[in-house]
Backbone of each chain as ProteinMPNN parsed JSONL, in Angstrom:
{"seq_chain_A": "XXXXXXXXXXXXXXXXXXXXXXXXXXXXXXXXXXXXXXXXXXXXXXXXXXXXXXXXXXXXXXXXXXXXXXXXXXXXXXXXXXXXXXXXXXXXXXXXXXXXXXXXXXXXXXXXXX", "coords_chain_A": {"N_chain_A": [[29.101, 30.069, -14.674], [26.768, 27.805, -13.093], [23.746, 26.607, -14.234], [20.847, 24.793, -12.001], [19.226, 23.758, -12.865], [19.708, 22.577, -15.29], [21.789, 20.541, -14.993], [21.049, 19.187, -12.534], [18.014, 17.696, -13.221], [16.043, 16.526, -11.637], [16.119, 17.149, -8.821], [14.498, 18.838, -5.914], [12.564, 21.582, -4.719], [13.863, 22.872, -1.194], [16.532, 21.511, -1.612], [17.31, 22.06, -4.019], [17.03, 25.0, -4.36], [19.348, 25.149, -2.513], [21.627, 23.357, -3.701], [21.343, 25.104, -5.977], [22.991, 27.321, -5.065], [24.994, 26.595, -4.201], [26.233, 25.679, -6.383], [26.612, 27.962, -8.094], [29.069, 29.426, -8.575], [30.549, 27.79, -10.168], [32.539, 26.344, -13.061], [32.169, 25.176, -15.989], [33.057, 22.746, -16.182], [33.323, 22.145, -13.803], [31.211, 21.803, -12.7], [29.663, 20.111, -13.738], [30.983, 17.373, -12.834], [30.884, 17.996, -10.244], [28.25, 17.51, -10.568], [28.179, 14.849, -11.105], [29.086, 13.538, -9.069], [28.104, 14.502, -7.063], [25.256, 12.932, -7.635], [25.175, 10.399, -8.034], [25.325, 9.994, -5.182], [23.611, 11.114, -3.663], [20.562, 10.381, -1.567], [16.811, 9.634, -2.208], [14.581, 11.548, -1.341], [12.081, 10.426, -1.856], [12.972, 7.723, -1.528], [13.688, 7.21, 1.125], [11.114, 8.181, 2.141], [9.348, 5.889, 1.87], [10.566, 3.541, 2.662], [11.105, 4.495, 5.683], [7.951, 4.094, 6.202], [7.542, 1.593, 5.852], [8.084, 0.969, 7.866], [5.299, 1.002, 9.48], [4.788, -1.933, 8.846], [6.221, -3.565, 9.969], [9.392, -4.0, 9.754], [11.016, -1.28, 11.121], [12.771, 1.414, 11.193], [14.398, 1.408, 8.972], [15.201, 3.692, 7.272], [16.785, 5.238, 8.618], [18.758, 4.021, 8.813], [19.294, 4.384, 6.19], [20.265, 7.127, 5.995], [22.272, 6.937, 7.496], [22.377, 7.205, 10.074], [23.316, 5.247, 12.642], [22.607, 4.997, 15.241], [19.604, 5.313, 15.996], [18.68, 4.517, 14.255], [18.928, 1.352, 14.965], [17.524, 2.129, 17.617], [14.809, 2.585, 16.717], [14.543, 0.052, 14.841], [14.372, -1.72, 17.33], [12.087, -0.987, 19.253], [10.013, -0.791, 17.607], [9.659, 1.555, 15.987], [10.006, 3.78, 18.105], [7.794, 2.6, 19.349], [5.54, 3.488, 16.943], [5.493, 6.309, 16.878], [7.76, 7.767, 16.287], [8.126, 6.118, 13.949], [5.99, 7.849, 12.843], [6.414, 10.228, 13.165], [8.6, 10.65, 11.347], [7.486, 9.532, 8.966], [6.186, 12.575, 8.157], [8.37, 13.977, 8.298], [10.034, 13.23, 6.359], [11.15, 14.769, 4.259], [13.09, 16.453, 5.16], [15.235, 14.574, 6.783], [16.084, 13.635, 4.609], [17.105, 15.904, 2.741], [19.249, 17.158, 5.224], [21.065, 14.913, 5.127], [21.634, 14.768, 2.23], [22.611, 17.252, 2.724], [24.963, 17.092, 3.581], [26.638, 15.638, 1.776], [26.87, 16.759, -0.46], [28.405, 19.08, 0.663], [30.416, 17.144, 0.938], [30.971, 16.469, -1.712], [31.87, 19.053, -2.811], [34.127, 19.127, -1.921], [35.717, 17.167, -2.847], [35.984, 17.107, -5.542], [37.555, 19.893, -5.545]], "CA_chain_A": [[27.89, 29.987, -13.868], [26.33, 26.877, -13.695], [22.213, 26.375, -13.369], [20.637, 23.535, -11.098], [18.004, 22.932, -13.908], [20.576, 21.987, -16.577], [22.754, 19.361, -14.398], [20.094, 18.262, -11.856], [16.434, 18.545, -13.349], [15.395, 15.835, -10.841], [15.996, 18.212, -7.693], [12.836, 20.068, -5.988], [12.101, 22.754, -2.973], [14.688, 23.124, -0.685], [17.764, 20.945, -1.953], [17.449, 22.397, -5.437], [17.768, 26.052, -3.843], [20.599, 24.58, -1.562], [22.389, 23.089, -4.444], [21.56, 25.771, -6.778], [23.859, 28.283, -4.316], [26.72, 25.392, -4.159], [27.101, 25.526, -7.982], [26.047, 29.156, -8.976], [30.142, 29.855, -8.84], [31.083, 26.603, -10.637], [32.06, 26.796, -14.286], [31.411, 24.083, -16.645], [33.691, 21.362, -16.231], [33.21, 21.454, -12.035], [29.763, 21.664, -12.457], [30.122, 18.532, -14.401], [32.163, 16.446, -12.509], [29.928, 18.075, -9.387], [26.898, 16.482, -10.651], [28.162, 13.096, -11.496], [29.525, 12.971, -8.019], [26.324, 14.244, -6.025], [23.945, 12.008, -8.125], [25.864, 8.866, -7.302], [25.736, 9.743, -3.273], [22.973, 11.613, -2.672], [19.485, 9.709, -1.167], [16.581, 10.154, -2.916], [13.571, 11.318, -0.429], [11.054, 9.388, -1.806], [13.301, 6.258, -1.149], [13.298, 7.559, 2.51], [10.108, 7.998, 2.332], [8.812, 4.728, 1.436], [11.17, 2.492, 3.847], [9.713, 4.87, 6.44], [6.233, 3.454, 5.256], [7.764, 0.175, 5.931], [8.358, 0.631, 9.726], [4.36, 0.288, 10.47], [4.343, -3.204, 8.843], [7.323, -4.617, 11.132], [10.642, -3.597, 10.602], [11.133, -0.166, 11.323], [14.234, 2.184, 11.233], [15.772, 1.323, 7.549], [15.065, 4.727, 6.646], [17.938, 5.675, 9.32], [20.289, 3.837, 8.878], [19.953, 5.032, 4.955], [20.791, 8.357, 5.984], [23.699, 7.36, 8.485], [21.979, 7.196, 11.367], [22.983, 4.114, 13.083], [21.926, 4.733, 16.813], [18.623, 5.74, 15.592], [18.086, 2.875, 13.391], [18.894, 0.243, 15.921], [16.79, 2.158, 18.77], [13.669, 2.689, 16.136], [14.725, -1.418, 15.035], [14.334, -2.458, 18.685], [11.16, -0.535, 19.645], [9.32, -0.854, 16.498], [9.392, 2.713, 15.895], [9.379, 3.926, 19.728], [5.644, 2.588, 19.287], [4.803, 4.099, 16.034], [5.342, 7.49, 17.24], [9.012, 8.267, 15.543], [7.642, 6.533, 12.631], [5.161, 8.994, 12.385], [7.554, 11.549, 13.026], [9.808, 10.626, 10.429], [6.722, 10.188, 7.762], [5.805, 13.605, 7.887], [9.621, 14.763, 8.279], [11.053, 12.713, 5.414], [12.397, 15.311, 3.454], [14.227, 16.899, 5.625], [15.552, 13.7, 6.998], [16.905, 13.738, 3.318], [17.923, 17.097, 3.099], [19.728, 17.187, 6.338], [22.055, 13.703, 4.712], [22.059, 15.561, 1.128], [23.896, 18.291, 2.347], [26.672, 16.774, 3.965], [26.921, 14.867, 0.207], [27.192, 18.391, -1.41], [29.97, 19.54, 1.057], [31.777, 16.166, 0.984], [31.453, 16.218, -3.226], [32.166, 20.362, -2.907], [35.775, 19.086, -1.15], [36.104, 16.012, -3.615], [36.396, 17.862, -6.88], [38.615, 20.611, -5.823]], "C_chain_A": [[27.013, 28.83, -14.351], [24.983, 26.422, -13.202], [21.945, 25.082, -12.939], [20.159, 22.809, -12.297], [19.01, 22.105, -15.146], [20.695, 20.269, -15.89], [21.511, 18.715, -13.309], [19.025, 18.407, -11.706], [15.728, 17.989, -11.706], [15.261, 16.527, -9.464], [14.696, 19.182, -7.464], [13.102, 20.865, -4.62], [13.726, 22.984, -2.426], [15.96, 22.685, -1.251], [17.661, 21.713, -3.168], [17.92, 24.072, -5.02], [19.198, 25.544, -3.474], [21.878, 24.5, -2.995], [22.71, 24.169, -5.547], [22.612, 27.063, -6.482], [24.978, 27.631, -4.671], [26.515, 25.897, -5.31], [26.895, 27.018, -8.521], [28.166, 29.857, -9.386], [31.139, 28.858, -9.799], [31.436, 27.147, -12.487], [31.498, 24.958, -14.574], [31.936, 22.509, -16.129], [33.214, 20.86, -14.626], [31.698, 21.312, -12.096], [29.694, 20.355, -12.886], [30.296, 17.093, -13.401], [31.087, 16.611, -10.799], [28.728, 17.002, -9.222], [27.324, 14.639, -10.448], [28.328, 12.689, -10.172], [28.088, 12.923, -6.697], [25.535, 13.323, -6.804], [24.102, 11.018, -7.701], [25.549, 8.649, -5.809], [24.721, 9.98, -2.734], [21.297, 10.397, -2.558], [18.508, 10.506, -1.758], [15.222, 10.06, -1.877], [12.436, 10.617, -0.198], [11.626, 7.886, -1.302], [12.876, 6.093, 0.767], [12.243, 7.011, 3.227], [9.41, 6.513, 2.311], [9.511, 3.552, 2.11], [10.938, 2.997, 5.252], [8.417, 4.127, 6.81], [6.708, 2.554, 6.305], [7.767, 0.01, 7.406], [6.813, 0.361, 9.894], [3.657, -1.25, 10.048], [5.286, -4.187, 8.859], [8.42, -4.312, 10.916], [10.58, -1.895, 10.048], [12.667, 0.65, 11.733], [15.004, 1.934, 10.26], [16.231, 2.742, 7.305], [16.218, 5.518, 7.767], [18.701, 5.39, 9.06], [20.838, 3.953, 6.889], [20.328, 6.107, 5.439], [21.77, 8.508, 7.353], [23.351, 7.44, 9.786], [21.906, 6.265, 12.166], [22.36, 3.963, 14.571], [20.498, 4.954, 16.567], [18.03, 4.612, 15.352], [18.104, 1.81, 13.905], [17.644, 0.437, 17.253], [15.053, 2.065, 17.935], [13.578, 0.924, 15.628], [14.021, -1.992, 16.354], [12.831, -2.478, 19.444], [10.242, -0.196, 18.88], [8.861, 0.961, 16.264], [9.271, 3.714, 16.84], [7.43, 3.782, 19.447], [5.121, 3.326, 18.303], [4.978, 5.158, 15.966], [6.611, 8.058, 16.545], [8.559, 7.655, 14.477], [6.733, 7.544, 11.753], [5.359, 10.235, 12.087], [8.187, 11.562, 11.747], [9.004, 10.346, 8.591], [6.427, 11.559, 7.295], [6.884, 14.454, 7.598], [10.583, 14.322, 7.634], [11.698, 13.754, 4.595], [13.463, 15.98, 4.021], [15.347, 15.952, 6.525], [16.653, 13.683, 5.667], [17.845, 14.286, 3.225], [19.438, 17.364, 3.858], [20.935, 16.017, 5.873], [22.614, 14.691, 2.987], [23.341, 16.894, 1.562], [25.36, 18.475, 2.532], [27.086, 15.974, 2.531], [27.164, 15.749, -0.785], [28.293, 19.021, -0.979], [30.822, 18.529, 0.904], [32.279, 16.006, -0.703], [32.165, 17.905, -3.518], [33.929, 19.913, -2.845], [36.404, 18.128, -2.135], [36.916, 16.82, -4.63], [37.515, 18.799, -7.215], [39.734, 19.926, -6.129]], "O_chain_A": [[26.575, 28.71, -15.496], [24.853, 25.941, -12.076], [22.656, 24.173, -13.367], [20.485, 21.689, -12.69], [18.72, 21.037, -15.685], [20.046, 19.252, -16.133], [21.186, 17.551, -13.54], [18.543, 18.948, -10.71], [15.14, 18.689, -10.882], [14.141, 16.432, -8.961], [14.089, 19.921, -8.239], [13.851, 20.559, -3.692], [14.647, 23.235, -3.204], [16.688, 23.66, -1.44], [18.716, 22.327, -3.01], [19.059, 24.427, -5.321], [20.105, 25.615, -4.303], [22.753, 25.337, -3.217], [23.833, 24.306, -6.031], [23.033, 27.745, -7.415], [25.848, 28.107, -5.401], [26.705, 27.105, -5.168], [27.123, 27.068, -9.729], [28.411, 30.604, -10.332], [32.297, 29.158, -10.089], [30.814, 28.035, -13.068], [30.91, 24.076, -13.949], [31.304, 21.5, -15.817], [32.875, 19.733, -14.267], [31.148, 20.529, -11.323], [29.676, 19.49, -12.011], [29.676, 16.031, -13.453], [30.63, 15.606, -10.255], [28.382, 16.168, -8.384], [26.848, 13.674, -9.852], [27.848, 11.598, -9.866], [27.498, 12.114, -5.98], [24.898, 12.757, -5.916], [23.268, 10.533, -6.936], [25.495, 7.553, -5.251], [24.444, 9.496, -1.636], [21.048, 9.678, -3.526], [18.724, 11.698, -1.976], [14.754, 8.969, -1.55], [11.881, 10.259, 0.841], [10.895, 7.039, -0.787], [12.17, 5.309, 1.4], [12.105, 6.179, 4.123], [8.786, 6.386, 3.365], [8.885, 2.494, 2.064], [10.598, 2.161, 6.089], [8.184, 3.663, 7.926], [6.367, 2.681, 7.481], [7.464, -1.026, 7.997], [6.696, -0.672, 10.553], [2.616, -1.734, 10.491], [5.364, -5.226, 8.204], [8.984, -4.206, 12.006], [10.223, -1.449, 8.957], [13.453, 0.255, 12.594], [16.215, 2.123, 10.381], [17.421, 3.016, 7.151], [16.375, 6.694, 7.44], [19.659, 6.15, 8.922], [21.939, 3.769, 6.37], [21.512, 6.005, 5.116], [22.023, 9.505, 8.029], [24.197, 7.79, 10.608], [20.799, 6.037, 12.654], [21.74, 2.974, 14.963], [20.049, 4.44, 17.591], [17.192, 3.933, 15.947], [17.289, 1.012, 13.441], [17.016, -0.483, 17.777], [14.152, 1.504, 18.56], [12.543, 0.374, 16.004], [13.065, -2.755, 16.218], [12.37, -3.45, 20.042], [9.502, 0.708, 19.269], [7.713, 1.373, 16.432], [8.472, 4.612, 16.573], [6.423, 4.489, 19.399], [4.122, 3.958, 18.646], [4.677, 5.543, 14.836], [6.326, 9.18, 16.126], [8.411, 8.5, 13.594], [6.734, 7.884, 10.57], [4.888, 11.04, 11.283], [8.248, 12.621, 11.123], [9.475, 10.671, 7.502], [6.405, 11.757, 6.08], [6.747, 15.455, 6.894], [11.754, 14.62, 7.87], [12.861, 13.548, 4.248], [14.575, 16.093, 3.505], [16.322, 16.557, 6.97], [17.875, 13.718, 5.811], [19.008, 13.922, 3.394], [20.482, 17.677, 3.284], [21.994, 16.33, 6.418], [23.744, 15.125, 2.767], [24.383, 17.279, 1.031], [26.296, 19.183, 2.161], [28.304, 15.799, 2.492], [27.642, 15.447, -1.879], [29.123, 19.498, -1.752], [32.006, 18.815, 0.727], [33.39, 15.622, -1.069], [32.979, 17.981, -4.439], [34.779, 20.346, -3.624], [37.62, 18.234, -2.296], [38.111, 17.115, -4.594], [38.201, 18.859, -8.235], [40.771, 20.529, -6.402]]}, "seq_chain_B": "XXXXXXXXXXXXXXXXXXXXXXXXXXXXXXXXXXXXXXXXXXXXXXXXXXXXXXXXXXXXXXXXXXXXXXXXXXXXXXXXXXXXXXXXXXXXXXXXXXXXXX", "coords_chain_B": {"N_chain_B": [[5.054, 35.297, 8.363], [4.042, 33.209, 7.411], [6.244, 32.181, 6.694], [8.148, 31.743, 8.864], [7.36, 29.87, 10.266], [7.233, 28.102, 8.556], [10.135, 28.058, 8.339], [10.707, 26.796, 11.185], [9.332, 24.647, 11.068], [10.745, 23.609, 9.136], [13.373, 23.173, 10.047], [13.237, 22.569, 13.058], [11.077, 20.591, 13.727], [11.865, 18.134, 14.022], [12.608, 18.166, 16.874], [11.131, 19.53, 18.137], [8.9, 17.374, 18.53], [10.488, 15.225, 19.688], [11.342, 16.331, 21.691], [8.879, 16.842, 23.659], [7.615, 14.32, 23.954], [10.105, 13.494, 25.866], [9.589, 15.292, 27.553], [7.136, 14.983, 28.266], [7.378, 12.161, 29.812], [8.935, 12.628, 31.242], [6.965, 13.694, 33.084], [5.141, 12.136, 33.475], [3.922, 9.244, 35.83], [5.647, 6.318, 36.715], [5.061, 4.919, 38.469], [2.139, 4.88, 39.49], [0.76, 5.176, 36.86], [-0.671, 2.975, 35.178], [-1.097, -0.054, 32.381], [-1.709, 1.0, 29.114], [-0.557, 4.048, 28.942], [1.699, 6.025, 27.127], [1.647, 4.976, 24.91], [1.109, 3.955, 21.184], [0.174, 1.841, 19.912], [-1.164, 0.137, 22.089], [-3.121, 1.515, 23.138], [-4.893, 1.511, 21.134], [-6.184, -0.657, 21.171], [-4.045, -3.559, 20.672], [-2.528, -6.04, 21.955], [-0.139, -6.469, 22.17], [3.139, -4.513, 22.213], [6.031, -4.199, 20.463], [7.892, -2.105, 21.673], [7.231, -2.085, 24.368], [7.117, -0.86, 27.495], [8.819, 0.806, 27.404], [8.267, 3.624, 27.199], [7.057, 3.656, 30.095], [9.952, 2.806, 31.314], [11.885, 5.159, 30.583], [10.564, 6.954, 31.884], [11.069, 5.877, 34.592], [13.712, 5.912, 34.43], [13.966, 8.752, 34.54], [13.147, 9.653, 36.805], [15.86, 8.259, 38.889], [15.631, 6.027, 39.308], [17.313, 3.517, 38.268], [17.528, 0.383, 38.342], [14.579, -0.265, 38.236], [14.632, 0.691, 35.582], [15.476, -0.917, 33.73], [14.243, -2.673, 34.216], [11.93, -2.804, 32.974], [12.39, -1.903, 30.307], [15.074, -2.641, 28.228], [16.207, -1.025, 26.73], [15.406, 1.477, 27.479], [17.474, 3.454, 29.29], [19.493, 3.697, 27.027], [17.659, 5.173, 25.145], [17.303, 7.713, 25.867], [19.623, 8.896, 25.811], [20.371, 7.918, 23.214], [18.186, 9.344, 21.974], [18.165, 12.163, 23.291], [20.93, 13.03, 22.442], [20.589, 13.063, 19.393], [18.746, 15.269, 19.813], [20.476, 17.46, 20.603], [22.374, 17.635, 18.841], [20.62, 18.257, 16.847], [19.872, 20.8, 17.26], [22.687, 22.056, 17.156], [23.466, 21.576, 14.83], [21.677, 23.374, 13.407], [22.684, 25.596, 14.555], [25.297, 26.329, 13.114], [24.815, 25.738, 11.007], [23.393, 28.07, 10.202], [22.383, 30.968, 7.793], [24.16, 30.091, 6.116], [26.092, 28.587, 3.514], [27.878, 26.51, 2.322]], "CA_chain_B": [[4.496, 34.493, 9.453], [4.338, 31.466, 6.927], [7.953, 31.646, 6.484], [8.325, 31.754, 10.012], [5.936, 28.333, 10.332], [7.944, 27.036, 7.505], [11.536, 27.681, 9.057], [10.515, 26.135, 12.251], [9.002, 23.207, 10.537], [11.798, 22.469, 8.441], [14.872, 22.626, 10.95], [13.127, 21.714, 14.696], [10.244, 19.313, 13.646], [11.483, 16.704, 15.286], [13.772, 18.749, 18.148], [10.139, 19.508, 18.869], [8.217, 16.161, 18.765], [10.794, 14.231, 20.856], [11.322, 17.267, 23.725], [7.562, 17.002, 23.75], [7.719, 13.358, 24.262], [10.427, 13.064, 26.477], [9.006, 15.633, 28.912], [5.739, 14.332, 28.969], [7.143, 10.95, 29.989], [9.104, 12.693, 32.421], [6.068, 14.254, 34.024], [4.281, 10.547, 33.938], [4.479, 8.69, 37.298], [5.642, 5.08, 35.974], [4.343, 4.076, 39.83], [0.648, 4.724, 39.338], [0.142, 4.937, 35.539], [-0.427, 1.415, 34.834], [-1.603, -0.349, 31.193], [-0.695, 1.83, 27.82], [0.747, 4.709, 29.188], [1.351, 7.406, 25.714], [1.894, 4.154, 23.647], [-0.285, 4.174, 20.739], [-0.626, 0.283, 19.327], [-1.77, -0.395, 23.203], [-4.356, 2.559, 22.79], [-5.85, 1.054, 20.245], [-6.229, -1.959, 21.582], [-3.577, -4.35, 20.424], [-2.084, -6.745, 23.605], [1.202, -6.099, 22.201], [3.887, -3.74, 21.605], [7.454, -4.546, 20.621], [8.426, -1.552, 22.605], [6.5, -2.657, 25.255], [7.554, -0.727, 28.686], [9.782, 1.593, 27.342], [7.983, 4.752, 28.055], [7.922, 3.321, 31.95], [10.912, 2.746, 31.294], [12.368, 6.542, 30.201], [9.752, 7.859, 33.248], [11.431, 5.508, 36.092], [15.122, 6.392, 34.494], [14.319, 10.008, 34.755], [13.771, 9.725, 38.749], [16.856, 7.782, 39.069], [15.245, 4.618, 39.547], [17.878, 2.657, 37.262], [17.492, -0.863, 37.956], [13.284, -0.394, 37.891], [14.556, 1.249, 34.34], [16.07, -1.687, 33.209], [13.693, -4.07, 34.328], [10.658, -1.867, 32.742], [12.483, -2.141, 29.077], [16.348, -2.79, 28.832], [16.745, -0.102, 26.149], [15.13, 2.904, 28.16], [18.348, 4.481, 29.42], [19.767, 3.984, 26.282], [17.023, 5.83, 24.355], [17.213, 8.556, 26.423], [20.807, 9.055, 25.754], [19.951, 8.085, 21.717], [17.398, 10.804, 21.488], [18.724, 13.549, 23.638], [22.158, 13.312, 21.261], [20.381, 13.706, 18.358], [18.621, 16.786, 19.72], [21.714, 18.33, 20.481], [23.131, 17.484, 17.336], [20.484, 19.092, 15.182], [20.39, 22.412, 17.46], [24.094, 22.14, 16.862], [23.961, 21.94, 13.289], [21.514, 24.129, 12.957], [23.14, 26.891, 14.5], [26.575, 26.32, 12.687], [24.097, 26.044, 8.902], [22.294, 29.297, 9.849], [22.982, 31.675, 6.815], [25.718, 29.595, 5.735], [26.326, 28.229, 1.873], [28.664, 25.718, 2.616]], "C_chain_B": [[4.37, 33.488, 9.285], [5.602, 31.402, 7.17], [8.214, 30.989, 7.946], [8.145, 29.766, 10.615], [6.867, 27.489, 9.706], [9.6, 26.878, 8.24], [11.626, 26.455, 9.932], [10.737, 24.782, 11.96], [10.136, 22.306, 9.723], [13.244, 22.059, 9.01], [14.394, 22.246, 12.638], [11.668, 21.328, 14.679], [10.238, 18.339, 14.471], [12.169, 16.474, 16.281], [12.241, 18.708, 18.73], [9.491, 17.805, 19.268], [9.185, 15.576, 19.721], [11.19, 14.796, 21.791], [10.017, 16.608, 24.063], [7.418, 15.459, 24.28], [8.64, 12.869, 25.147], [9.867, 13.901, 27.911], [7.59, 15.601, 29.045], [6.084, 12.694, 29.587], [8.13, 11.277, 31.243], [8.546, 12.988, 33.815], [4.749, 12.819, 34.159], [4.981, 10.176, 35.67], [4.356, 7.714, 36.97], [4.615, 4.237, 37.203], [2.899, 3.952, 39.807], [-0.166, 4.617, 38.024], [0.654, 3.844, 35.066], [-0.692, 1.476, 33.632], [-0.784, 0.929, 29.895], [0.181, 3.096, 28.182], [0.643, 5.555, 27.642], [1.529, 5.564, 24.645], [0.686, 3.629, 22.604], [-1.104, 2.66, 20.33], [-1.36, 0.176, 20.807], [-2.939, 0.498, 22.81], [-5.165, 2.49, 22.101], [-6.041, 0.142, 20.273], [-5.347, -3.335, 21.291], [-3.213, -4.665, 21.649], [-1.0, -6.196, 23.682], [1.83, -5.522, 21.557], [5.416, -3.828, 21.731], [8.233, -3.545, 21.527], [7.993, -1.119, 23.725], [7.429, -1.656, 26.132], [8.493, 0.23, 28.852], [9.558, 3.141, 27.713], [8.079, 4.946, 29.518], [9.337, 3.847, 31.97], [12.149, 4.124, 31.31], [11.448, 7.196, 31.564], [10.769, 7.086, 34.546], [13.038, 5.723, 35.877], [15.293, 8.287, 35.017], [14.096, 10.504, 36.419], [14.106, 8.908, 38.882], [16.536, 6.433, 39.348], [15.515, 3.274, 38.461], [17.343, 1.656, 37.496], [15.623, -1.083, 37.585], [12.954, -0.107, 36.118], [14.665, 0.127, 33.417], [15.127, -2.792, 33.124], [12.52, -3.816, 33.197], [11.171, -2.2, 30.86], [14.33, -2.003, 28.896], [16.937, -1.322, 27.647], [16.539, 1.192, 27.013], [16.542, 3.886, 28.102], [19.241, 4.701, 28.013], [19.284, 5.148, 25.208], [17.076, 6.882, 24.869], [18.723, 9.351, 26.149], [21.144, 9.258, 23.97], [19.413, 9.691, 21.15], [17.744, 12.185, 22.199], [20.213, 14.073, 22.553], [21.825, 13.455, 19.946], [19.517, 14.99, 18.201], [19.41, 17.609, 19.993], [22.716, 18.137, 19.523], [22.485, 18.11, 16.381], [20.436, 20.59, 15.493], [21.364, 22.697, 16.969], [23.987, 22.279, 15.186], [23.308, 23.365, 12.843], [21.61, 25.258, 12.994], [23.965, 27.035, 14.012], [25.751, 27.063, 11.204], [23.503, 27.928, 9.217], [23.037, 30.543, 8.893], [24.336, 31.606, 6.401], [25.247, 28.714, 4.551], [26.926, 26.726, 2.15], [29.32, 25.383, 3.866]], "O_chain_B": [[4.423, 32.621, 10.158], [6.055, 30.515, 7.894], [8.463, 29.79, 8.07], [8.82, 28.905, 11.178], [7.26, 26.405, 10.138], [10.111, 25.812, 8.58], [12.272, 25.432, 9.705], [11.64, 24.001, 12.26], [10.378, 21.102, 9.635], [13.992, 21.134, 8.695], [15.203, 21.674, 13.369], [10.99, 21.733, 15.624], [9.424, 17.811, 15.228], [12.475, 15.377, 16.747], [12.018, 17.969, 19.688], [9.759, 17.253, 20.335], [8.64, 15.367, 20.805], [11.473, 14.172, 22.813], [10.131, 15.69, 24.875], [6.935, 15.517, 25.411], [8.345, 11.728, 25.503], [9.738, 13.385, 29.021], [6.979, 16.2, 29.93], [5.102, 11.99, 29.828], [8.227, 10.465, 32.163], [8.979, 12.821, 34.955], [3.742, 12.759, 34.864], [5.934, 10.578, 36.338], [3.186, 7.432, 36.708], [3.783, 3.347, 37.028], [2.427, 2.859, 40.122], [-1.312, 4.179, 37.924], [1.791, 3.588, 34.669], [-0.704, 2.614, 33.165], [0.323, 1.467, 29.905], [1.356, 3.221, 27.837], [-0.453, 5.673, 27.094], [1.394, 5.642, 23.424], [-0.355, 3.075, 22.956], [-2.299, 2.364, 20.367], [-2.565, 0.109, 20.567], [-3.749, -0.013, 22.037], [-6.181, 3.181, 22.166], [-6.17, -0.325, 19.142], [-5.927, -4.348, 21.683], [-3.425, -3.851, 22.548], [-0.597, -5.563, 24.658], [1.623, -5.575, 20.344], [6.021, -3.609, 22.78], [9.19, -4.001, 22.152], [8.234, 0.008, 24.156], [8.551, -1.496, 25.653], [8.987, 0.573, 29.926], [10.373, 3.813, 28.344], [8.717, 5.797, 30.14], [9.784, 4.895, 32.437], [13.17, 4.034, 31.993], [12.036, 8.086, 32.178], [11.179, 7.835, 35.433], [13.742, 5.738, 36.886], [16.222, 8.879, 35.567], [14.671, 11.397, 37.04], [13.229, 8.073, 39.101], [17.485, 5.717, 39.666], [14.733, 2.447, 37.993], [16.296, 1.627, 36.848], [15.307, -1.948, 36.769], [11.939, -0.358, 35.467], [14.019, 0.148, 32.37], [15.122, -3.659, 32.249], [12.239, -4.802, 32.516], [10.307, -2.715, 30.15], [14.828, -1.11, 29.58], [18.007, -0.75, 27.854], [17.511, 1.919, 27.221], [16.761, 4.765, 27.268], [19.706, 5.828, 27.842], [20.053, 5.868, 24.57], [16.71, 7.583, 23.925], [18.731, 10.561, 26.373], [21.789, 10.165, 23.445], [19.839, 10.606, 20.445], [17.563, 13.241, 21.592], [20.412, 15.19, 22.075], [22.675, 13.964, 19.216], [19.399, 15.663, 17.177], [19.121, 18.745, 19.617], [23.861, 18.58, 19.609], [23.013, 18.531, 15.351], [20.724, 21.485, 14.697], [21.293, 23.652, 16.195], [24.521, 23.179, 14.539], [23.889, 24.254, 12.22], [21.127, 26.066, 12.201], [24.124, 28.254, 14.061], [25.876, 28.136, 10.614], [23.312, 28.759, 8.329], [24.126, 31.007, 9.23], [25.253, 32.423, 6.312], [24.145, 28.166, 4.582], [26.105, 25.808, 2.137], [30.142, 24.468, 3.906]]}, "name": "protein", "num_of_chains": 2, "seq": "XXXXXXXXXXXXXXXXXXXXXXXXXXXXXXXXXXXXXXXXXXXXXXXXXXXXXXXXXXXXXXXXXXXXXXXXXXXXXXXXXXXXXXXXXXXXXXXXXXXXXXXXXXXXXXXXXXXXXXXXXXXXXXXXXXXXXXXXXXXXXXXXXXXXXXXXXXXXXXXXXXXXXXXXXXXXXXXXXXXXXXXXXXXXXXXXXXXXXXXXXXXXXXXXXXXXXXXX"}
C-alpha cells in the first residue's frame, strides 16, 4: 500500500485524491516506477494556468494545445479567445482543464508499468 | 448542497458556459443586432476584435444562412462544430468516469 504523500508531495485537491485511489493497491516497486512515470507526463495546473493568463495579452489558446486540445487551441488562436470569453472560461476552470489531461496520464502510466 | 455546487462546478463548468453562449447567440437576430453584439473587447469600447463577426457569424449559421455565415467570420461554422464536440465529449466522459477508479 502505497501513500500519495510519500511519492507525490507536490499533488493537491482533487488529483491527489484521484491518484491517491490509483496507487492505494500498488506495492513499492510499482508505486515507484508509477511516480517516475506520472511526474514526467503529467501538466502542472499552474503552468495551465499562467499561459491561460497569456491569451488576454495576444496569443491565446497555448493552454490547449498543452493539454491536447488541438481544435480548441487553433479556434481560441484564431478568435483571440472567442473574444475573451473562453479565456475567461478557462481562467477560472484551469484546474480542471488539468485534471481532466492528468487523468488520462494516470491511466496511460497505470497500463505502462504493468 | 456544497458538494452538490462543487460536483457541478468541477465536471460541467464549461458544458455550461458554452451551451449558455451558444444558445444565446442562437436566440440573437444577426439581421437587426448590429455593432458588438455579446462580444466583450467591442463593449468596452475597443474598434477591434480579432474575432470580429464571429458571434454573427454562429447566429446566421444557426438559421441556415451559410454563405452570410461565412462572409460574417470564416471560422463560425467551424466553431460551432469545435465547441459542440467538445460538449459532447465531456458529457461523454463524464458519464463513462462517474464512480469509476480507473
Amino acid at each position: 500500500m502505497a501513500n500519495v504523500i510519500d511519492y507525490l508531495p507536490e499533488l493537491e485537491g482533487d488529483e491527489a485524491a484521484y491518484i491517491s485511489k490509483v496507487m492505494e493497491s500498488m506495492d513499492e516497486k510499482t508505486a515507484d516506477r508509477f511516480t517516475r512515470v506520472y511526474r514526467a507526463r503529467r501538466k502542472d495546473p499552474q503552468t495551465v494556468l499562467l499561459t491561460a493568463l497569456v491569451g488576454f495579452f495576444g496569443v491565446a489558446g497555448i493552454h490547449r494545445f498543452i493539454v491536447g486540445q488541438l481544435g480548441m487551441g487553433l479556434l481560441y488562436l484564431f478568435t483571440a479567445g472567442l473574444c475573451f470569453i473562453g479565456t475567461i472560461v478557462d481562467v477560472i476552470n484551469y484546474k480542471n482543464l488539468a485534471f481532466e489531461y492528468n487523468r488520462e496520464v494516470a491511466r496511460d502510466a497505470v497500463s505502462l508499468i504493468q | 448542497m456544497r458538494n452538490i455546487i462543487k460536483h457541478l462546478h468541477k465536471n460541467y463548468f464549461e458544458v455550461a458556459a458554452f451551451s449558455i453562449g451558444l444558445i444565446l447567440l442562437a436566440f440573437m437576430d444577426p439581421n437587426t443586432t448590429t455593432g458588438p453584439g455579446l462580444c466583450l473587447l467591442e463593449n468596452l469600447g475597443f474598434q477591434y476584435c480579432p474575432g470580429d463577426g464571429l458571434g454573427h457569424s454562429i447566429s446566421f449559421f444557426f438559421r441556415g444562412e451559410f454563405s452570410n455565415a461565412l462572409q460574417s467570420n470564416i471560422l463560425g461554422p467551424f466553431a460551432v462544430f469545435i465547441i459542440g464536440g467538445r460538449i459532447i465529449y465531456i458529457v461523454y466522459k463524464n458519464s463513462l468516469n462517474h464512480n469509476k477508479i480507473l
